[in-house]
C-alpha positions as CSV (number, residue, x, y, z in Angstrom):
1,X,-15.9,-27.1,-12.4
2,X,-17.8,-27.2,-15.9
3,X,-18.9,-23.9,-17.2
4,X,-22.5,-25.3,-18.2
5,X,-25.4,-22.9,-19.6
6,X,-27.6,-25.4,-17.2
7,X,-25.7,-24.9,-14.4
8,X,-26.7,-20.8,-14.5
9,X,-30.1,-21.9,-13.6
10,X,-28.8,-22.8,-10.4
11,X,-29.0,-19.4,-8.5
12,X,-31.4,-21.1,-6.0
13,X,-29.2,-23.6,-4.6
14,X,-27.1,-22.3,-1.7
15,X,-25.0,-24.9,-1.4
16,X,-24.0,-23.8,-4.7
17,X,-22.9,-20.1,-3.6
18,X,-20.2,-18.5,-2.1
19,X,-20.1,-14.2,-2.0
20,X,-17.1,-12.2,-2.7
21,X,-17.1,-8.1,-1.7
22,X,-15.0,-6.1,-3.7
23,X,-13.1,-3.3,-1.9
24,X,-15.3,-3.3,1.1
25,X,-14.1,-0.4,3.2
26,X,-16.5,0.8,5.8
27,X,-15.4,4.5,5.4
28,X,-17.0,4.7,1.6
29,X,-20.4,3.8,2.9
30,X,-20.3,6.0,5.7
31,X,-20.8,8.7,3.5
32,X,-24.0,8.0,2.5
33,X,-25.2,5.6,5.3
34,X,-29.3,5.1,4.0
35,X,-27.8,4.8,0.2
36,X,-29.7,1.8,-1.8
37,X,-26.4,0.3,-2.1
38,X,-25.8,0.2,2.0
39,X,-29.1,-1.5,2.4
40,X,-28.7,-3.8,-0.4
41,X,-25.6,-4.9,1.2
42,X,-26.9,-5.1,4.8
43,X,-29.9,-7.5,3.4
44,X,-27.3,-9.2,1.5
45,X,-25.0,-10.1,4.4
46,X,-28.6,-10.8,6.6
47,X,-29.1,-13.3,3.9
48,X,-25.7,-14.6,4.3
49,X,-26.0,-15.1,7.9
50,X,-29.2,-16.8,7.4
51,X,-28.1,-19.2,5.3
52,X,-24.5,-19.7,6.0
53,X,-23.0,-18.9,2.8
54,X,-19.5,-18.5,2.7
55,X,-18.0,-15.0,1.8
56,X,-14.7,-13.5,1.4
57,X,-13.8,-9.5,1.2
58,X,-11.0,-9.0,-1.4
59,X,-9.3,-5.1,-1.0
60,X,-6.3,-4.0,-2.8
61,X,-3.9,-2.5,-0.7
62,X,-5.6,-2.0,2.5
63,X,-2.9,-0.7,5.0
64,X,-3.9,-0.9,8.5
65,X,-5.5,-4.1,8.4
66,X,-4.2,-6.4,10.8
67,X,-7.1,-9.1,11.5
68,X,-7.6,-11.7,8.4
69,X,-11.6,-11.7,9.5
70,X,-14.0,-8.7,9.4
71,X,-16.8,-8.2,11.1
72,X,-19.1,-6.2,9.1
73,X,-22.4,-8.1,9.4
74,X,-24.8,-7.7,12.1
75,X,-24.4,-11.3,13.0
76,X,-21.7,-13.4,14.7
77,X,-20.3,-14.6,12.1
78,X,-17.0,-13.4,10.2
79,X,-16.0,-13.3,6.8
80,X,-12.6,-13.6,5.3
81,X,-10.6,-10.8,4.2
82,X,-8.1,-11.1,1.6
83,X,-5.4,-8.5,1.2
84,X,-4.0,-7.7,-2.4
85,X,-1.1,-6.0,-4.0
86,X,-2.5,-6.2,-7.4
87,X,-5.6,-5.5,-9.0
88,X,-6.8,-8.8,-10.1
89,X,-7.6,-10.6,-7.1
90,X,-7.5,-13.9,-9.1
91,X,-4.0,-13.3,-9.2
92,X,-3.4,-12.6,-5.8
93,X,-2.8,-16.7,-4.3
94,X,-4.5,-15.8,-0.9
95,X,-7.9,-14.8,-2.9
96,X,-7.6,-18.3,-5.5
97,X,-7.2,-20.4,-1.9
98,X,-10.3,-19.0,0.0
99,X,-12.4,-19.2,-3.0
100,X,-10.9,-22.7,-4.0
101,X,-11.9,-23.7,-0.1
102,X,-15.5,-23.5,-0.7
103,X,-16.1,-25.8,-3.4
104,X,-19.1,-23.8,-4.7
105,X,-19.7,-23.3,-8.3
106,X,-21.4,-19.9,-8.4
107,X,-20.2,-16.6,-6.9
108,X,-22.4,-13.5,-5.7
109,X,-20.3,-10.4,-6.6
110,X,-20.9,-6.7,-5.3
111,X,-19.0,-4.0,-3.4
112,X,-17.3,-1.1,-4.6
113,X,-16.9,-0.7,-8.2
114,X,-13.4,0.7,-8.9
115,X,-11.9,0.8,-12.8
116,X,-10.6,-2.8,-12.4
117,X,-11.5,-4.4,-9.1
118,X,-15.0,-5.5,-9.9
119,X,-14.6,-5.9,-13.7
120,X,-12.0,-8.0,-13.1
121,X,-13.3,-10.3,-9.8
122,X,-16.1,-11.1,-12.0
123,X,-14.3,-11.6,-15.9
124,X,-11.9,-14.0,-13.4
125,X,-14.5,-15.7,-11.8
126,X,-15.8,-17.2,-15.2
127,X,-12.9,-17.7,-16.5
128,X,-11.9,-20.1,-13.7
129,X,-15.1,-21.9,-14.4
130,X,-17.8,-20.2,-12.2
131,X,-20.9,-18.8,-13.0
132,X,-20.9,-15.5,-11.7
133,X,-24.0,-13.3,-10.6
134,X,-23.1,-9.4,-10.0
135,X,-25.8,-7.6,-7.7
136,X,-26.5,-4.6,-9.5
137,X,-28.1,-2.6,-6.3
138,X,-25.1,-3.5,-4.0
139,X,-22.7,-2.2,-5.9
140,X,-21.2,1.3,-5.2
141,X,-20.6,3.0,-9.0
142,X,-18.8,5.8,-9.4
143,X,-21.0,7.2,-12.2
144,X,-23.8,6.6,-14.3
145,X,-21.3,6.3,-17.4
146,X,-19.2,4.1,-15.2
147,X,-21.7,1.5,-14.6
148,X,-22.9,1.4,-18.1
149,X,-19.2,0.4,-19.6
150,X,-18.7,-1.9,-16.9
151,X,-21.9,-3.9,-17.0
152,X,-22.0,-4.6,-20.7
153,X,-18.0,-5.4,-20.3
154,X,-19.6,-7.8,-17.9
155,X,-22.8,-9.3,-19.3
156,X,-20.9,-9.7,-22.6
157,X,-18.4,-11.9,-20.7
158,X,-21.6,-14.1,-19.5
159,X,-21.7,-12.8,-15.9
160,X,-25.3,-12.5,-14.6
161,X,-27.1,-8.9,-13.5
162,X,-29.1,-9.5,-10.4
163,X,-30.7,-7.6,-7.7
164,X,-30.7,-8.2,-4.3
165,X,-34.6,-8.3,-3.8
166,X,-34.3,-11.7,-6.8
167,X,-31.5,-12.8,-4.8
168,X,-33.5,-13.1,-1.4
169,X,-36.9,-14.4,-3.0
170,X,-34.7,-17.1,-5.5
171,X,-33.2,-18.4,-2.2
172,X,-35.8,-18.4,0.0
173,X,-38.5,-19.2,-2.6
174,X,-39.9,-22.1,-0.2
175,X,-43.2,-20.0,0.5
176,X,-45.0,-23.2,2.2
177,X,-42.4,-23.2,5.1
178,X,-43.6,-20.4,7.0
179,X,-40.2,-20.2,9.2
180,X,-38.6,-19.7,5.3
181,X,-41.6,-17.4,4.3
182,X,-40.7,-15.3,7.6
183,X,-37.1,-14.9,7.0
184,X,-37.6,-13.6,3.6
185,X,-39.9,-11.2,4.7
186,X,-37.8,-9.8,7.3
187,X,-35.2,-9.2,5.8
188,X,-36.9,-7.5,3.2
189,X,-38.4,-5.4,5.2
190,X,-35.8,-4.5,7.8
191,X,-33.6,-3.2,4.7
192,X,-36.4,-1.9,2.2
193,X,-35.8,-4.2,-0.5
């Protein structure tokens, strides 16, 4: 894949996209069930569904976790869950395969922002040639301070801050199909984007 500035106007394209959730663990959104991060996600994986975009969960050292596919959206499908020992899940071969499998030149990246996990899913991500968008409202941060230090590490890297609500309306910008228009809108408004 060519890291190409044109290719970063792309985002609309979901051929073009696969997702990856960092350190998805049910149990930290429990917590705080109507949090703007839990409905950001839901509307994110509702947009998933919709449009069949491939996605992968990457944890690090999830015991317990028997099944390679997770349930967690509200529709049928499943999405892969890789298991690593180490904190950089470009370095973990299971993580490099699924991702490799897709073929798609941009990656949607949100979840649970630990000290390394996300940092590093996303600083990999561009370094292995993708253009990497990180959802700033679906991601779980620690701390104010937190996010700050890791989204300039990011953005100076050249990953992409996005928001779920741009997310939706760039992909299902087609307001003169109405089945396309409808979609859009109910997902934003089942999730109060």
């Amino acid at each position: 894949m060519s890291h190409d500035i044109r290719q970063r106007s792309a985002l609309q394209s979901p051929d073009r996209i696969g997702i990856v959730i960092v350190d998805h663990l049910s149990k930290h959104y429990q917590t705080v069930p109507d949090s703007q991060q839990t409905q950001a996600i839901g509307a994110l994986l509702a947009l998933r569904d919709a449009l069949d975009l491939p996605a992968t969960i990457t944890r690090y050292r999830e015991k317990g976790v028997k099944d390679s596919r997770d349930p967690i959206a509200s529709g049928g499908s499943t999405i892969v869950v890789t298991n690593r020992q180490v904190l950089d899940p470009w370095e973990d071969q299971g993580f490099v395969n699924v991702i490799a499998s897709w073929d798609r030149a941009t990656l949607l990246v949100f979840g649970r922002c630990t000290e390394a996990s996300l940092t590093f899913t996303v600083l990999g991500a561009l370094a292995h040639g993708h253009d990497c968008f990180f959802v700033v409202d679906a991601i779980v941060w620690p701390s104010s301070s937190i996010e700050s230090a890791h989204r300039s590490r990011i953005q100076q890297a050249g990953g992409v801050p996005v928001s779920t609500r741009q997310i939706i309306l760039e992909l299902l910008r087609d307001w003169n199909d109405l089945e396309t228009r409808a979609r859009a809108n109910q997902i934003i408004s089942k999730f109060g984007i």
